[in-house]
C-alpha positions in Angstrom: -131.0 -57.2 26.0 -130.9 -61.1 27.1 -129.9 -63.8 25.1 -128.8 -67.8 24.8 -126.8 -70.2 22.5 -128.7 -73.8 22.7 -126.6 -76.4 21.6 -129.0 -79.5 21.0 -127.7 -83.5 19.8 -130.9 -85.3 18.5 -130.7 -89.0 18.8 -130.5 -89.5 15.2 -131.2 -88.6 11.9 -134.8 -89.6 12.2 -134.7 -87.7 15.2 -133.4 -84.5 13.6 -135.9 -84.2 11.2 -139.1 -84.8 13.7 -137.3 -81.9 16.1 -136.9 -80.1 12.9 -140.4 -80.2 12.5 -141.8 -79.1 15.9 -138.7 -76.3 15.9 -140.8 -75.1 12.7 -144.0 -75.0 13.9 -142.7 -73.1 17.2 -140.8 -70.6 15.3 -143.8 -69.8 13.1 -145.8 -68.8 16.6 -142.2 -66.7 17.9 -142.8 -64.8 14.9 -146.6 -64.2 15.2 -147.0 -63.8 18.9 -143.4 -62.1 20.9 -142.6 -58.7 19.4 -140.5 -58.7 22.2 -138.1 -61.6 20.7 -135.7 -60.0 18.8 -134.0 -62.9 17.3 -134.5 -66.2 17.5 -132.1 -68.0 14.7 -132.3 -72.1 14.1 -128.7 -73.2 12.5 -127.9 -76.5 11.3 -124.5 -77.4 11.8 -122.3 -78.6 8.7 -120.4 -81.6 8.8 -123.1 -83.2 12.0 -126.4 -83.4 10.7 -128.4 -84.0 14.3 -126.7 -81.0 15.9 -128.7 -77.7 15.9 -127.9 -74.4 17.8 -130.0 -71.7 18.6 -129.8 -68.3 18.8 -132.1 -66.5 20.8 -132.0 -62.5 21.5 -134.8 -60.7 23.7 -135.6 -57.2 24.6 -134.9 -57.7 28.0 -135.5 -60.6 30.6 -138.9 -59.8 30.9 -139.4 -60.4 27.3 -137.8 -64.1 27.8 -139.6 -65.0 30.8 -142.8 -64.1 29.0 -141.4 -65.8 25.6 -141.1 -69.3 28.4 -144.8 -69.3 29.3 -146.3 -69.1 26.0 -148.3 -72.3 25.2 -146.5 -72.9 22.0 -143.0 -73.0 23.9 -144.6 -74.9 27.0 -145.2 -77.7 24.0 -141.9 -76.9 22.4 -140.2 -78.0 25.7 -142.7 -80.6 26.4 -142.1 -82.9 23.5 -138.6 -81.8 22.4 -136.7 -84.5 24.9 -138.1 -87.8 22.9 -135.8 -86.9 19.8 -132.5 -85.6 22.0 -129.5 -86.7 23.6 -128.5 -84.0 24.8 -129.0 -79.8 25.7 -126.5 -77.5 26.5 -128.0 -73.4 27.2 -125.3 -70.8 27.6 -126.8 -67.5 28.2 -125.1 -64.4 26.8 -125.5 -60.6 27.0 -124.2 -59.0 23.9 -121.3 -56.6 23.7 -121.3 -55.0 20.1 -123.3 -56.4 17.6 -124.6 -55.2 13.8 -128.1 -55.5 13.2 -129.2 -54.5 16.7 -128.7 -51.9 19.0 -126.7 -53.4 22.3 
């Protein structure tokens, strides 16, 4: 398995919600096109209202790589900058986990 925590800071609140937006439309394609993407997990963070953090678990690297050149991520990472401040990507392998075999 391969996976990543994505810490993002929108600009503002105006910001958030436009992100918000194009995170939706992007997830709806993750679930429709990469069987391969095991879980991909949008959080909103309590108590900061333009923080979001993403959870993102793949089969294998493979799997992410091809996950990166779909056209619906290509636009995802295209037009995300204009509403952030800031991205932070930690990439993780998991140890022990419920709800998918490590």
């Amino acid at each position: 398995m391969f996976g990543l925590v994505v810490r993002f800071t929108c600009k503002d609140q105006t910001s958030a919600e436009a992100f918000d937006r194009l995170t939706a439309a992007s997830v709806e394609q993750i679930r429709q096109r990469e069987p391969d993407t095991l879980l991909y997990v949008v959080h909103r963070v309590e108590g900061d209202p333009v923080l979001r953090i993403f959870y993102e678990l793949y089969r294998d690297r493979a799997a992410f790589d091809a996950h990166e050149g779909q056209e619906h991520v290509r636009r995802f990472l295209a037009e995300r900058e204009q509403y952030l401040l800031s991205t932070e990507v930690d990439f993780v392998t998991p140890q022990t986990s419920k709800g998918v075999s490590v």
